[in-house]
N, C-alpha and C positions, 0 to 999 in steps of 0.2 A: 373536131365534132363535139365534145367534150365543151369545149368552150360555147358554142352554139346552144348544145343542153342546157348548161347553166342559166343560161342572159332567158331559154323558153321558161324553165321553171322558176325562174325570179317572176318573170312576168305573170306567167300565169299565178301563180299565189298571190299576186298584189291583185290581178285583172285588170290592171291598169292599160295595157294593150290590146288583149285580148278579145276576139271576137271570133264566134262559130266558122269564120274562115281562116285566121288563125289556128286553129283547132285544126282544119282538114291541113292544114301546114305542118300542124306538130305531126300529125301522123307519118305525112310524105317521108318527112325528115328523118323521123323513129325508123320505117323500116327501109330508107335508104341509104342511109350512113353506114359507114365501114370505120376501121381503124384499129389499130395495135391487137392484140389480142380477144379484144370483144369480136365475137359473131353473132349476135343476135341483139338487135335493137327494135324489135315487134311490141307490139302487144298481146305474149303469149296466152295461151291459154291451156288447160289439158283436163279428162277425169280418168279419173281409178273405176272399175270395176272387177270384183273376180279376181283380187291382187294382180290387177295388172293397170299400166298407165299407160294413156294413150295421148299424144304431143304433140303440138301445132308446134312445128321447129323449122320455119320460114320456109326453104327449099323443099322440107318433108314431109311427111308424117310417121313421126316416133311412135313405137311402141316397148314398153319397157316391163322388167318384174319390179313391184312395187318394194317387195322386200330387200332385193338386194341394187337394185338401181342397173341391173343388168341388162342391153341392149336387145333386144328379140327382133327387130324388124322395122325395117322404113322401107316407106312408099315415098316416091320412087326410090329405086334401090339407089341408085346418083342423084343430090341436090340438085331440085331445077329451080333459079333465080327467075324463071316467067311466070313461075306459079305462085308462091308464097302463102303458105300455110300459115294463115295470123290467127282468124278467126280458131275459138274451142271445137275440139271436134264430138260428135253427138254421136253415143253409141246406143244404134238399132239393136237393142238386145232378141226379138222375138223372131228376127231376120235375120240374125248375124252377122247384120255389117255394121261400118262404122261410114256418119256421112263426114266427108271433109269439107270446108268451103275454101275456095280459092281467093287471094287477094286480088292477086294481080293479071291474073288471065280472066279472073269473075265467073268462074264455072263452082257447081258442087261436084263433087264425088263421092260415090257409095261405094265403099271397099266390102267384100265379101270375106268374114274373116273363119278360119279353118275352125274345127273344135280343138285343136292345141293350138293354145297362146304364142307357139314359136313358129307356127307356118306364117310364113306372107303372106299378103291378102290380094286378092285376083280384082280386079274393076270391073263392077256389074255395070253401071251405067254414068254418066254425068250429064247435067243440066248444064247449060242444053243438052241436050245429044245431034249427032251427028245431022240425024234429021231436020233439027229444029229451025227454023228459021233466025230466030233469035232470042236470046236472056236476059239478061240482069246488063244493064249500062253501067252501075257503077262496082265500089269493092265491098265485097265482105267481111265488116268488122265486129259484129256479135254471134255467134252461137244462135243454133235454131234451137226447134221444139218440136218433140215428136207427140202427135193425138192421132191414134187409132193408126190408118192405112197413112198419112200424111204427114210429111215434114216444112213446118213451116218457119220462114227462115226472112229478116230483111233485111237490105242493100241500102247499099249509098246511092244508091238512084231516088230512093225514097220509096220505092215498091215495097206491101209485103208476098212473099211467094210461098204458094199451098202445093206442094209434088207429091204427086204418087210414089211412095213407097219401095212401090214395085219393078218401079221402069223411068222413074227420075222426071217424068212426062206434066207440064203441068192442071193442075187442076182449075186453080185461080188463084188471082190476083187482087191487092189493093194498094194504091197511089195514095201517096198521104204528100205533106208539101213539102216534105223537104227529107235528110238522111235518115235514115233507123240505123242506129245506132244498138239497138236494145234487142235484148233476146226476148219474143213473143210470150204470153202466162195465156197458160190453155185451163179453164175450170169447165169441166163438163161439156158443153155443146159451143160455150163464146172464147175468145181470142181478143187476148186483151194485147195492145200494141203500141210503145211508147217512140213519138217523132219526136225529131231537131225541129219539126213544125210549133212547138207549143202546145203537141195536141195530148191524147191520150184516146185511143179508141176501143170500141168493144164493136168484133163483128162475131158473126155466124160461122161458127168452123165448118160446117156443110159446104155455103156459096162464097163466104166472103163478104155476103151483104152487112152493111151495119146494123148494130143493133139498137143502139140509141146511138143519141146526137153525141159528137166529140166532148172531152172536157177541151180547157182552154187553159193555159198557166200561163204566169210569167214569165218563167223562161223554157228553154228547150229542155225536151228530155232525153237524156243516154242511157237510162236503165230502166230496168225493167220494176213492174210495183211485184207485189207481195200482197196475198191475203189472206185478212184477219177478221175469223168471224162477220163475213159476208163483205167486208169492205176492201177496197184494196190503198193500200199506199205507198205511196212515192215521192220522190223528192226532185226537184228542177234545177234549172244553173239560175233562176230567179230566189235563190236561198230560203227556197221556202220546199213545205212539206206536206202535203196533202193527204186526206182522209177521202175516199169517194165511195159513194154504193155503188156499188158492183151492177145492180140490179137496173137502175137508174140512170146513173152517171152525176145523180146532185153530188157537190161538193159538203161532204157533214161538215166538216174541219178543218182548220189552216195553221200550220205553225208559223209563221212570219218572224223568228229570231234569229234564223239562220244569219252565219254569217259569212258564207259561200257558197259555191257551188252544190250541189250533191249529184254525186256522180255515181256513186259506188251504190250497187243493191243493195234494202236496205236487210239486216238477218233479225228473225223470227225469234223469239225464244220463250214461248208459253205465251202468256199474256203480257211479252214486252217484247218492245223493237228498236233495236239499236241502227243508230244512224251516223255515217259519217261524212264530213265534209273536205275538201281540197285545202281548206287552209289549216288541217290536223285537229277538228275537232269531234268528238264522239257523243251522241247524244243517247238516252235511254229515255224511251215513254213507256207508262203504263196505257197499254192499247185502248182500254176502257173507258179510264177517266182522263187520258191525254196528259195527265200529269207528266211532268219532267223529271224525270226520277233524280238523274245525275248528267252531270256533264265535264267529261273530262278531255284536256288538249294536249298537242303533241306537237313538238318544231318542225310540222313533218309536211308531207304533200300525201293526203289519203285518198288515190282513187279506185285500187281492187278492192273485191268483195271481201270483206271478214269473213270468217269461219267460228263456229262453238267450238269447244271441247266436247268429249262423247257424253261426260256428264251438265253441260252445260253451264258450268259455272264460271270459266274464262272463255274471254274473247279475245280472239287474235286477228291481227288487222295491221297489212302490208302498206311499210312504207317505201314512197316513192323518190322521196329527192332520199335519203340517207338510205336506201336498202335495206333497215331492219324491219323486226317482226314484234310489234309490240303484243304482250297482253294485261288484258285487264280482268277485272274481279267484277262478274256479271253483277253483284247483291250492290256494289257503291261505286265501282267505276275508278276503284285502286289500282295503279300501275304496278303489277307481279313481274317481278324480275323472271327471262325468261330466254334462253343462247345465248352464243356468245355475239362481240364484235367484231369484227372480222377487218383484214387491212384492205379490203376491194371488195365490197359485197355488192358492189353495183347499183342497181336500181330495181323498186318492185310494184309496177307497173298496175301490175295482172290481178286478178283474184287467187285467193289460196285456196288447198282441195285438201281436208282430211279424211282417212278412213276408219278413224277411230283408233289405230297405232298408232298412225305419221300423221306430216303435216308435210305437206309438198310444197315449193314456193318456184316461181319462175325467173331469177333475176333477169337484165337487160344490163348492155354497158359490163359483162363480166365475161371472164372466160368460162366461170361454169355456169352454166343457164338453165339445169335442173338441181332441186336441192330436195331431200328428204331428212324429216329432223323426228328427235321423238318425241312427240306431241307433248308429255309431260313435265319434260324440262330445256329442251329446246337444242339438245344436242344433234350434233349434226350425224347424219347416219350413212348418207352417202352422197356424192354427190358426180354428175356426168355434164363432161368430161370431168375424168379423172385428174387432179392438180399436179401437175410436173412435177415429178421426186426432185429435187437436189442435191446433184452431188457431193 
């Protein structure tokens, strides 16, 4: 399988094969492949709150203590292969549960979680539920969004879907043309929602209706935009990078230098926005004047989300064909030497989740597939599974 990996991520870093059905191929492959000591070939995801982490762990959902990497609970209490927990899971803090999304059966589920971190958590409901006639036709590969009473959340069918809350029940729906890929940005009363159609839309978080007319890129979108002082922005597999009013949907801005993909969200940091692309390049603009602050490369394949540090002045950002965690020096975009290298560190797919102590990574292709490091200098702190002592 290894070999397989290899010939996909030559390709895609050239794009020379590559096509949106492609794409839905590397997935299949990612979380179908088995072999040697790797269990997990997803594209994981997880967040911290309340020192504690909660894990999309294919068969599971993990939950762990942040500080010591110690196991507190999975749902189901035995790995089920029909389910596959790929998708991040999104925790209902105001309800106490945590919603799951399913790969491979295409259901959510909202766990109901105890006031101590170490009870299991009981299943209030899932979409569909038992009643329902019918849900979601295809899988779930991004993380929803919680606004008010409503979890909103899209599929590879290409629907977005609006649930109640309360009872998993839907409220409504929007069809767009093709996969979402992308996790929904809720501002106030609109819902911003990025297709594999070329689109970008803004509807009504009430009905779902739109709000203005679609934008249109050149190419597809898998992530989600970001917004900055009224605008939002985003980047396409058309190598380019968009500035759009929020308000509107005109297009202010275009960056056209890209030299790939952009797949990975882009991060915020005052009035600047760093951007990276799939063939390992990192860009910095001032939001403002669109200026190009800096642009720094990497031999690497970039598609999880970067992270700040608490004070914002490095950026860390997970590589995909080598497994490491590079960082950079937010003022110029200098490469800070930061952990170590490792003889198997696998592959890193996913976005990274700090809390301000740690920095959590998910590798893929390894035996351990949670990692916690200290943010400051990049030591590793714990990591699960635990590495086989040696005799």
């Amino acid at each position: 399988m290894r070999h397989g990996w290899n010939m996909l991520s030559h390709r895609f870093s050239r794009r020379v094969w590559f096509s949106l059905g492609g794409l839905a191929l590397m997935l299949v492959l990612l979380a179908g492949c088995t072999g040697g000591a790797a269990r997990q070939e997803s594209w994981p995801g997880l967040v911290v709150a309340n020192g504690t982490l909660y894990v999309a762990d294919v068969g599971q959902v993990q939950s762990f203590e942040a500080e010591t990497g110690r196991l507190l609970w999975s749902f189901p209490e035995k790995a089920d292969p029909k389910i596959g927990f790929y998708a991040t899971p999104m925790l209902d803090e105001e309800r106490g549960q945590l919603l799951a999304p399913g790969f491979k059966d295409q259901k959510i589920y909202a766990l109901r979680l105890d006031a101590s971190p170490e009870e299991a958590p009981y299943l209030v409901w899932t979409f569909p539920g038992p009643q329902a006639a019918e849900g979601a036709k295809g899988q779930y590969v991004a993380s929803g969004t919680i606004a008010g009473d409503l979890f909103l959340i899209g599929n590879g069918d290409g629907v977005l879907y609006a649930l109640n809350l309360a009872d998993g029940t839907l409220a409504w729906s929007f069809p767009t043309g093709d996969r979402i890929w992308a996790t929904p940005l809720v501002v106030e009363d609109t819902v911003y929602v990025a297709s594999l159609d070329r689109h970008l839309y803004a509807l009504n978080l009430a009905d779902g209706t739109e709000r203005w007319g679609s934008v249109e890129t050149r190419g597809a979108l898998a992530t989600s935009p970001v917004l900055v002082d009224g605008a939002l922005w985003i980047g396409d597999f058309g190598d380019r990078i968009y500035q759009v009013d929020s308000q509107t949907g005109e297009i202010l801005w275009t960056f056209e230098e890209g030299e790939d993909w952009f797949w990975a969200m882009p991060v915020v940091n005052g009035d600047q926005l760093y951007f990276s692309d799939v063939r390992g390049n990192v860009y910095a603009f001032d939001a403002t004047s669109h200026e190009l602050l800096w642009k720094t490369h990497f031999d690497d394949v970039l598609r999880g989300r970067a992270v700040l540090s608490p004070a914002g002045d490095v950026l860390y950002l997970p590589g995909n064909k080598r497994g490491l965690i590079y960082a950079l020096d937010t003022i110029n975009g200098d490469k800070i030497p930061w952990g170590e290298v490792t003889l198997d560190p696998g592959r890193l797919p996913g976005d990274l989740v700090v809390d301000g102590e740690r920095l959590y990574a998910m590798p893929v292709m390894a035996s351990e597939h949670l990692k916690a490091f200290d943010i400051a200098n990049g030591k590793l702190l714990w990591q699960y599974p635990l590495a086989e002592r040696e005799d």
